[in-house]
C-alpha positions as a Markdown table, in Angstrom:
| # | Residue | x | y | z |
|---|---|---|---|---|
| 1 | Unk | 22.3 | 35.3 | 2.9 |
| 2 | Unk | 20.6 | 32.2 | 4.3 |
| 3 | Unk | 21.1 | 31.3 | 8.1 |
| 4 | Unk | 24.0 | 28.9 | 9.4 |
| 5 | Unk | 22.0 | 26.1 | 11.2 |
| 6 | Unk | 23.8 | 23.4 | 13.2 |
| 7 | Unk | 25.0 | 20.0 | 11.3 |
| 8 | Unk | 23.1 | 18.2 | 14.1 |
| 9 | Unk | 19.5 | 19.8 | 13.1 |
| 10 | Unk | 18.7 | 18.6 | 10.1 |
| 11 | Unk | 15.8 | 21.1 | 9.8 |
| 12 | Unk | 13.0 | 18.9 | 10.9 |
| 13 | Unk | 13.6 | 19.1 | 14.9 |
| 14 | Unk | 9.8 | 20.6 | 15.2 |
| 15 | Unk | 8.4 | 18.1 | 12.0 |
| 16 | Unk | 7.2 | 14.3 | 12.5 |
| 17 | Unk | 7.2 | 11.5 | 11.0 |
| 18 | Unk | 4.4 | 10.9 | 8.3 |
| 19 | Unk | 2.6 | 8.3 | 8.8 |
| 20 | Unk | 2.0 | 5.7 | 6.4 |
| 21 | Unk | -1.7 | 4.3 | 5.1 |
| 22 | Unk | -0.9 | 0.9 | 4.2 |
| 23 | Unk | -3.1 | -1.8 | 2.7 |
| 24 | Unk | -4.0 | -4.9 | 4.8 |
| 25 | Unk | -3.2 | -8.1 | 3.0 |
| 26 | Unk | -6.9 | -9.1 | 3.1 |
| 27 | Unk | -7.3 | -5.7 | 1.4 |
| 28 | Unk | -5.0 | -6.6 | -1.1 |
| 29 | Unk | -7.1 | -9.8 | -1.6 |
| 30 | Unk | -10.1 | -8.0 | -2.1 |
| 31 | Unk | -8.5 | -5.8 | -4.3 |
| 32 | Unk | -7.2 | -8.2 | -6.8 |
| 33 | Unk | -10.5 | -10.3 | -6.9 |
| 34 | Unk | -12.2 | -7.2 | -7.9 |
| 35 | Unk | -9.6 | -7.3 | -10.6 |
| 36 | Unk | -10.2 | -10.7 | -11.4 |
| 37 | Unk | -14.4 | -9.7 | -11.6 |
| 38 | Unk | -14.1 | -6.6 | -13.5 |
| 39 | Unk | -11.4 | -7.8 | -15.6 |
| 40 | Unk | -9.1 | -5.2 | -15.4 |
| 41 | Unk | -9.0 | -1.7 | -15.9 |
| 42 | Unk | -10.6 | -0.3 | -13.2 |
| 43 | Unk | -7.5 | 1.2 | -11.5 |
| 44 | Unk | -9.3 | 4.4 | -11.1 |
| 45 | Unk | -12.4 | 3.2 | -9.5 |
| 46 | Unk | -10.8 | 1.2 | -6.9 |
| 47 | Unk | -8.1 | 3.4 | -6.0 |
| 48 | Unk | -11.3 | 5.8 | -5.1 |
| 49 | Unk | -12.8 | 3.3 | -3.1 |
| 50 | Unk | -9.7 | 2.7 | -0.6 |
| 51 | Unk | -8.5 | 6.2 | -0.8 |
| 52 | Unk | -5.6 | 5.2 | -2.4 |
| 53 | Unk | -3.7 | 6.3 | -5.8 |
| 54 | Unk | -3.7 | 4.4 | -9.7 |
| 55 | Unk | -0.2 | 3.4 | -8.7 |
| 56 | Unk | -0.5 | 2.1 | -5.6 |
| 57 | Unk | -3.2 | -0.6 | -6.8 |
| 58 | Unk | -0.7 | -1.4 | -10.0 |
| 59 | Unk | 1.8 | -2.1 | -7.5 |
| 60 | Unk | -0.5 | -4.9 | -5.9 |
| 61 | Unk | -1.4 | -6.4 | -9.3 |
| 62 | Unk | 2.7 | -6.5 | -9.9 |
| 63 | Unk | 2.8 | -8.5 | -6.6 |
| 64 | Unk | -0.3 | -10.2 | -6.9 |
| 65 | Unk | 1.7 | -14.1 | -7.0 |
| 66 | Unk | 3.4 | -13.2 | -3.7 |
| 67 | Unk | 0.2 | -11.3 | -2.1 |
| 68 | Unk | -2.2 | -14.7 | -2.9 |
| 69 | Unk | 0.7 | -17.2 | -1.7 |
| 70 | Unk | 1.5 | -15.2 | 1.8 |
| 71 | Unk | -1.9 | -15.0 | 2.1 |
| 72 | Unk | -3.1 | -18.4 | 1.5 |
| 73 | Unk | -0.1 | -19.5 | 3.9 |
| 74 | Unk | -1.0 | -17.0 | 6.4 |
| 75 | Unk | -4.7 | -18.8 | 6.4 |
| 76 | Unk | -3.3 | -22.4 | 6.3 |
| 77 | Unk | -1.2 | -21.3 | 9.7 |
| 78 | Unk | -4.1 | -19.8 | 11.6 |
| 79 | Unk | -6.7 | -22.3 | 10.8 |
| 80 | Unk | -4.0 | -25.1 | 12.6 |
């Protein structure tokens, strides 16, 4: 029979948080004017290059409008 634990611990008392690797925007960038160079398909190749998996570089080509506009805004604010 399994052991009664309290409701309170959830069974991660001793376990932390795992940290999350995320991409910088200018990262982003760079990754989808590779894109635009190598016209497509290398998913594989530049996942390898930031450590990163296939989907998490199709998820920044399926946000590439909003990536480019924050970004372009982002440079328009600093450069003031």
């Amino acid at each position: 029979m399994a052991p009664i634990r309290n409701r309170g611990d959830a069974g991660n008392a001793s376990k932390h948080k795992r940290s999350r690797d995320v991409l910088f925007i200018s990262e982003k960038v760079k990754i989808l004017e590779m894109m635009e160079i190598g016209g497509g398909g290398m998913y594989a190749g530049i996942a390898r290059l930031y450590c990163k998996n296939e989907f998490s570089i199709c998820e920044v080509m399926k946000k590439k409008e909003n990536i480019s506009l924050f970004y372009h805004l982002f440079r328009i604010k600093l450069k003031r």
